[in-house]
C-alpha positions in Angstrom: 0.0 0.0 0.0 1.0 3.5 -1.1 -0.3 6.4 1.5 0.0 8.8 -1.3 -4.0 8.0 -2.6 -4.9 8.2 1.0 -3.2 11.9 1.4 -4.4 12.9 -1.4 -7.5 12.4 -0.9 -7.9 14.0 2.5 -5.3 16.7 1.7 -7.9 17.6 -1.5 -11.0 17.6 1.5 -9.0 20.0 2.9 -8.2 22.4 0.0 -11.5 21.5 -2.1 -14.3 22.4 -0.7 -16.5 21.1 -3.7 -14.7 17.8 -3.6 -15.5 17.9 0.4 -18.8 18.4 -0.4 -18.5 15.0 -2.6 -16.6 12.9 -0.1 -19.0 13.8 2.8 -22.6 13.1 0.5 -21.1 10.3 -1.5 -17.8 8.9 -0.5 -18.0 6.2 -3.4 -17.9 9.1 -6.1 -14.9 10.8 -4.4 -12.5 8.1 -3.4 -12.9 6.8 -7.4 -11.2 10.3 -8.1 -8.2 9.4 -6.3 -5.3 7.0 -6.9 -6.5 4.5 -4.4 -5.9 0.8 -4.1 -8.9 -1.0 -3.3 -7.3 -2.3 0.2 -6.7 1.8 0.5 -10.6 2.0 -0.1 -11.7 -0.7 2.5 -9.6 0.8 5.4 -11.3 4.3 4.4 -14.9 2.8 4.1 -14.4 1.2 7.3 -12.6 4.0 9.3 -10.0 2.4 10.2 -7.3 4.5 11.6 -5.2 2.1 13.2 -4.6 0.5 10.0 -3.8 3.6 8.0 -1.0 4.8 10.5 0.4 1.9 10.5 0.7 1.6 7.0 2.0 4.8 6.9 -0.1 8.1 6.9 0.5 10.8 8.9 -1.5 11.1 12.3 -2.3 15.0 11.7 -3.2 14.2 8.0 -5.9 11.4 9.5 -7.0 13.6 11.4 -9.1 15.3 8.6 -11.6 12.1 9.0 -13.0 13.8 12.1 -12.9 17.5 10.9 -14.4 16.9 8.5 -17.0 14.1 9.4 -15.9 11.4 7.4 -16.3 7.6 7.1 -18.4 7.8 10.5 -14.4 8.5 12.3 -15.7 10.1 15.5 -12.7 12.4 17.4 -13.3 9.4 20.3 -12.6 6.9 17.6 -9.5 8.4 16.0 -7.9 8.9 19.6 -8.3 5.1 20.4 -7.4 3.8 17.2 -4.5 6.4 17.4 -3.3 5.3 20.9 -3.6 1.3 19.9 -1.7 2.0 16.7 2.0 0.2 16.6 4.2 3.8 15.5 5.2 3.0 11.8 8.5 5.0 12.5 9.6 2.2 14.9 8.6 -1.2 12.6 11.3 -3.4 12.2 
């Protein structure tokens, strides 16, 4: 897995508000605009956080799931998954 289709796409819900607008009303439509993997697309569909970090993606970029209501990732949800997470940094 590549986190650049997974930056991209929240760095453009952050920039974009039009292609926030898609992502929040129908999340299918936006993530098919992105360079994403469809293992990328499951762990996004599902929320999961956890899994993202460790595959890579910035903390303070996933963050942009609960600012702007995405995926159902609640700010409780993002600090648990965030805390469980294994630090990517420190693999190996």
């Amino acid at each position: 897995m590549s986190t650049y289709g997974v930056n991209k796409f929240l760095r453009t819900c952050q920039m974009n508000r039009d292609f926030r607008a898609i992502a929040k009303s129908d999340p299918e439509a936006a993530m098919a605009q992105m360079p994403l993997t469809e293992a990328e697309k499951e762990l996004m569909r599902g929320g999961d956080i956890k899994a993202l970090y460790e595959q890579g993606v910035h903390a303070f970029i996933l963050s942009y799931f609960t600012r702007f209501e995405l995926f159902g990732v609640t700010v409780a949800r993002y600090s648990e998954s965030i805390q469980q997470a294994k630090d990517w940094r420190k693999a190996g």
